[in-house]
N, C-alpha and C positions, 0 to 999 in steps of 0.2 A: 486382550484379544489373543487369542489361542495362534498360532503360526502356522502354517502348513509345513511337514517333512519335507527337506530338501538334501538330493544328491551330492555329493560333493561335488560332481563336474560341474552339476547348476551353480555350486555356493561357488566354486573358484572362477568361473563364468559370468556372474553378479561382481567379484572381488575387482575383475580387472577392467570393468563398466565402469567404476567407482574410479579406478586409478585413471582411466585416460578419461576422467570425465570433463575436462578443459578443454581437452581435444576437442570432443563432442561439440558442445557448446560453440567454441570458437567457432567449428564447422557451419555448424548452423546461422550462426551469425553471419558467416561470409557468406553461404549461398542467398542467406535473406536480400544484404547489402550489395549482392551482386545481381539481382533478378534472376538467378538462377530459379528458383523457385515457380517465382510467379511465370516466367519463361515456360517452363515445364507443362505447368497447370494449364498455362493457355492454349500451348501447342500438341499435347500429348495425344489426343483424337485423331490429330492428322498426322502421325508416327512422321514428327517432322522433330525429333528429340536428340537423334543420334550425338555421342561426344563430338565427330564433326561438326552438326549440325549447330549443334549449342556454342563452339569456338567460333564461328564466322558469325553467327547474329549477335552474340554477346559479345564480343572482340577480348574475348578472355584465351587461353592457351591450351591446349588438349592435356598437356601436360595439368597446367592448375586447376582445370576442373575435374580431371580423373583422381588427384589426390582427395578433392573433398569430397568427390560422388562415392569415391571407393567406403568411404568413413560410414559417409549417408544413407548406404546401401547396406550396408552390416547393420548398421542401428535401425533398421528397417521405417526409414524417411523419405528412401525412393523407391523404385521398385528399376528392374531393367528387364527386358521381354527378350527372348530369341533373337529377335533384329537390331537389338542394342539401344531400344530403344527406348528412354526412362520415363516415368510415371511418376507423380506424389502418390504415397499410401495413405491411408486415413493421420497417422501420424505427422508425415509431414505438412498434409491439409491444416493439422491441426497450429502447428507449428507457423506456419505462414499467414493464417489467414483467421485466427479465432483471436476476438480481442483480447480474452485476461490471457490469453499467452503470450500475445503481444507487448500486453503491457509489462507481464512477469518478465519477459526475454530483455526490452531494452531497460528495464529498472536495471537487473542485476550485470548487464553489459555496461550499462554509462555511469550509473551512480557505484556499484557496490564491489567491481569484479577485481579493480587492482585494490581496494581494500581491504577486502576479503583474506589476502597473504597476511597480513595483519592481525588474524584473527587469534593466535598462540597468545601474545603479546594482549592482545585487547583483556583476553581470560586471565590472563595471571595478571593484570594491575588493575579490571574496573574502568580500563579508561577506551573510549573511542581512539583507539591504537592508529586505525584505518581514516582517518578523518584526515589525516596529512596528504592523503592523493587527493584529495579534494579542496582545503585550506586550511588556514590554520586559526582554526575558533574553537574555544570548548566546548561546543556541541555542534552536529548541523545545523540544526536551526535558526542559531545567529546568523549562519552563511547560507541559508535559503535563494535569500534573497541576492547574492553576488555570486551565486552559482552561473559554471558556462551556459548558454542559451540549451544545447542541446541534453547536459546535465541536467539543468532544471526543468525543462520541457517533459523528460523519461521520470524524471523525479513527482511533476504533479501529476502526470497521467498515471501514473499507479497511484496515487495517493485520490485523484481524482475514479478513478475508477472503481476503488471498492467503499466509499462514499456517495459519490453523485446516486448510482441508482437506488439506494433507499431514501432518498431525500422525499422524494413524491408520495410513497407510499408511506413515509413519517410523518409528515406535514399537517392531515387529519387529525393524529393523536395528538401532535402537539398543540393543536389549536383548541381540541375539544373543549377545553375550559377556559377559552378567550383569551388568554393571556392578554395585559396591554401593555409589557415591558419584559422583554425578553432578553437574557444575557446570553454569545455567544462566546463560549469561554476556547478559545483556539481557534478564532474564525478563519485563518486561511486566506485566501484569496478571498474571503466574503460572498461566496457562492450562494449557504446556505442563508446567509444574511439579507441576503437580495431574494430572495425565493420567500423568504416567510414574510417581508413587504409588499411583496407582487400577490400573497395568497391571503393576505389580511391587510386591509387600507388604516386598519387603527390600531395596530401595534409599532411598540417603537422595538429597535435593537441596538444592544450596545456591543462591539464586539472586544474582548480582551487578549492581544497579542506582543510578541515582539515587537518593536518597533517595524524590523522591515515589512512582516508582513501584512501590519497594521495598516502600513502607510500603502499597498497595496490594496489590500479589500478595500480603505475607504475611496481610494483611485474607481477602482470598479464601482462602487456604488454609487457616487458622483456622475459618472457615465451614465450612470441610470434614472439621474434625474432623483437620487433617492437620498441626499445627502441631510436634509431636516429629519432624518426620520432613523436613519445609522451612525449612530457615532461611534467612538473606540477612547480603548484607554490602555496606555501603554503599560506592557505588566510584566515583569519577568520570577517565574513561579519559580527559582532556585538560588532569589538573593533572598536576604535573610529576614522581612516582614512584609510579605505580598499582601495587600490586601480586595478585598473589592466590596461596592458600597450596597447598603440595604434597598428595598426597592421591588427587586424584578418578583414576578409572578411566575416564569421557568427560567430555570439556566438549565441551558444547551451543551453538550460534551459531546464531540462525534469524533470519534477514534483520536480522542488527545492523551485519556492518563495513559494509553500504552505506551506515550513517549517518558515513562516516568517509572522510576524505580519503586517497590511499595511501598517504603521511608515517604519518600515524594509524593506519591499519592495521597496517604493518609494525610499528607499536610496539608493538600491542595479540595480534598473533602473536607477535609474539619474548618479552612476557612471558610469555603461556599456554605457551611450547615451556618457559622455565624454571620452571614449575612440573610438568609433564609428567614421567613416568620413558619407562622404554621399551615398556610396555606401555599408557598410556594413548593412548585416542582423541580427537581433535580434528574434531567433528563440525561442517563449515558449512554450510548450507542456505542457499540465494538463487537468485534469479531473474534470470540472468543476459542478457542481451542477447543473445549467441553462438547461444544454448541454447533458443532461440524455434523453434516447428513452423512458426509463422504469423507473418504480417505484422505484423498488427493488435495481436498481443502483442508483439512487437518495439516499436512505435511507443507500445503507453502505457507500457510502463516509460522508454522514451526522452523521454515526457512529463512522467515522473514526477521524472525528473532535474531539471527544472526548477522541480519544489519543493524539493528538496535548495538548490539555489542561493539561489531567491529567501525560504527562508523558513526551511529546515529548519537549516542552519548553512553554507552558502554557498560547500562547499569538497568535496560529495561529488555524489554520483552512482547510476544504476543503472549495474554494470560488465559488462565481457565476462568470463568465465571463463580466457580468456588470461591476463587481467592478474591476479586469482585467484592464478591456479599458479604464476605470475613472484614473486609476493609472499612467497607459499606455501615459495617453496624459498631466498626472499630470508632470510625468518624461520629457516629450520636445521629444517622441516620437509620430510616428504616425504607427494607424493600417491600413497596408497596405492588410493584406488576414487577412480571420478566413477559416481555411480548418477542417472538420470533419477525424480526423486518425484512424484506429478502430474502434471497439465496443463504447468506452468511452472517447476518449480522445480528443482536438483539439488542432488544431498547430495555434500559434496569428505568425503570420510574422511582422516585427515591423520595422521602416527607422525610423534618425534623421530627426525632424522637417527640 
């Protein structure tokens, strides 16, 4: 994509955006955690906003809130009127009050921010550098599940969030050919697992994860009265003969191989094709890079790749769908659909060669 000409004043203007970009952020974060925000947004009709005004209802300091309104107001997040009196812009609306920004803001505050320093060190060894602010396991994943409450909480809500809403509108395609034994290969909290027993009475699902999170989904599906019907089997796709058993009619993949390097992949498709006959389906779902309408969605999954590095396990990525179907047919599989689900996401359908 071609660039637009820029001034030097605009590039050196851009340059130093970038450099106090912590600042930024942190900013915003405080006003979020301080109700400054929502303060604003509620009272701002009745020019009841003033820095006075905002220091005596919020019991914060004229002083600490001039420092961060000052920031907020340059980055064009508040707005202030003649009478001193602040406003959200559309930005800051957006910032306070829209959900994937929400869930973008506290992912990259609670799970990824003191990691992130980490990130030099992550790129020149391959390794999740940044995982030691968080504990100390070889990947996330093992530590999912003993993650702080509020850690883990910012952690499924983004993960939950650009999963759950294609669930419903996937759930048709997966079913269209009845499946009665479905593998969920990365089940998670068993979300998707409990959704496809609640939308077919005669399927079974097996879900394949870590222990912890194993022992989570089937927690939740038990709650659900759904335990004859889900089971699991514990798996871990980076020791050295993972296998999983013949059987299923589709296996399920919703944003797992991106937690996997393309070495890993390929290993983790070429087992599922020899479990596979000729009629089973190989369902992936992801959020590919390629596969973006917009810019902006382009740019946080391209952001997101730098939790994979600095924290997630140091060797994967968000990928393009090329590299997908290169893999795809690397494995002795073939792509049979690419359907668009959602805002962001696409289903690859996949048959044994």
């Amino acid at each position: 994509m071609a660039k637009k000409p820029m001034k030097a004043i605009q590039a050196l203007e851009e340059a130093q955006k970038i450099a106090f970009a912590p600042f930024v952020f942190q900013t915003t974060v405080s006003l979020r955690k301080l109700g400054v925000l929502d303060y604003i947004f509620e009272h701002s009709r009745e020019s009841n906003t003033k820095l006075n005004q905002l220091s005596e209802a919020l019991d914060i300091t004229e002083y600490g809130l001039s420092v961060l309104l000052e920031v907020a107001e340059s980055m064009d997040i508040v707005d202030q009127d003649s009478e001193g009196n602040y406003d959200l812009t559309k930005i800051g609306y957006f910032l306070n009050y829209h959900k994937m920004t929400e869930a973008n803001l506290n992912f990259t505050q609670d799970v990824c921010y003191q990691g992130l320093y980490h990130l030099p060190e992550a790129i020149a060894t391959g390794k999740p550098a940044g995982l030691k602010e968080l504990g100390d396991w070889p990947t996330i994943y093992e530590g999912l599940s003993k993650l702080p409450e509020q850690i883990q909480q910012s952690w499924f809500a983004f993960d939950h969030f650009y999963s759950d809403e294609i669930f419903g509108e996937a759930l048709p395609k997966v079913f269209r050919h009845q499946p009665k034994t479905l593998f969920d290969i990365g089940g998670n909290t068993g979300k998707f697992a409990i959704l496809c027993a609640e939308y077919n009475p005669d399927v079974s699902i097996k879900i394949f994860d870590l222990p912890g999170q194993l022992s989570k989904a089937l927690g939740n599906a038990k709650q659900k009265g759904l335990e004859n019907r889900i089971s699991g089997q514990k798996i871990d796709w980076l020791s050295e003969d993972p296998t999983i058993p013949e059987g299923a009619d589709t296996i399920w993949m919703s944003q797992f191989l991106d937690c996997f390097s393309k070495k890993e992949i390929l290993k983790i498709l070429t087992i599922c094709k020899n479990a596979m006959d000729a009629e089973t389906e190989l369902i992936i779902i992801e959020t590919f890079t390629d596969r973006q309408k917009f810019d902006n969605a382009r740019f946080t999954l391209e952001a997101t790749s730098l939790y994979f590095t600095a924290l997630a396990n140091g060797n994967s990525k968000m990928y393009k769908a090329v590299e997908f179907i290169e893999l795809i047919g690397a494995a002795g599989l073939t792509l049979k659909e690419e359907i668009a689900v959602g805002e962001f996401h696409t289903m690859l359908v996949c048959k044994k060669k």
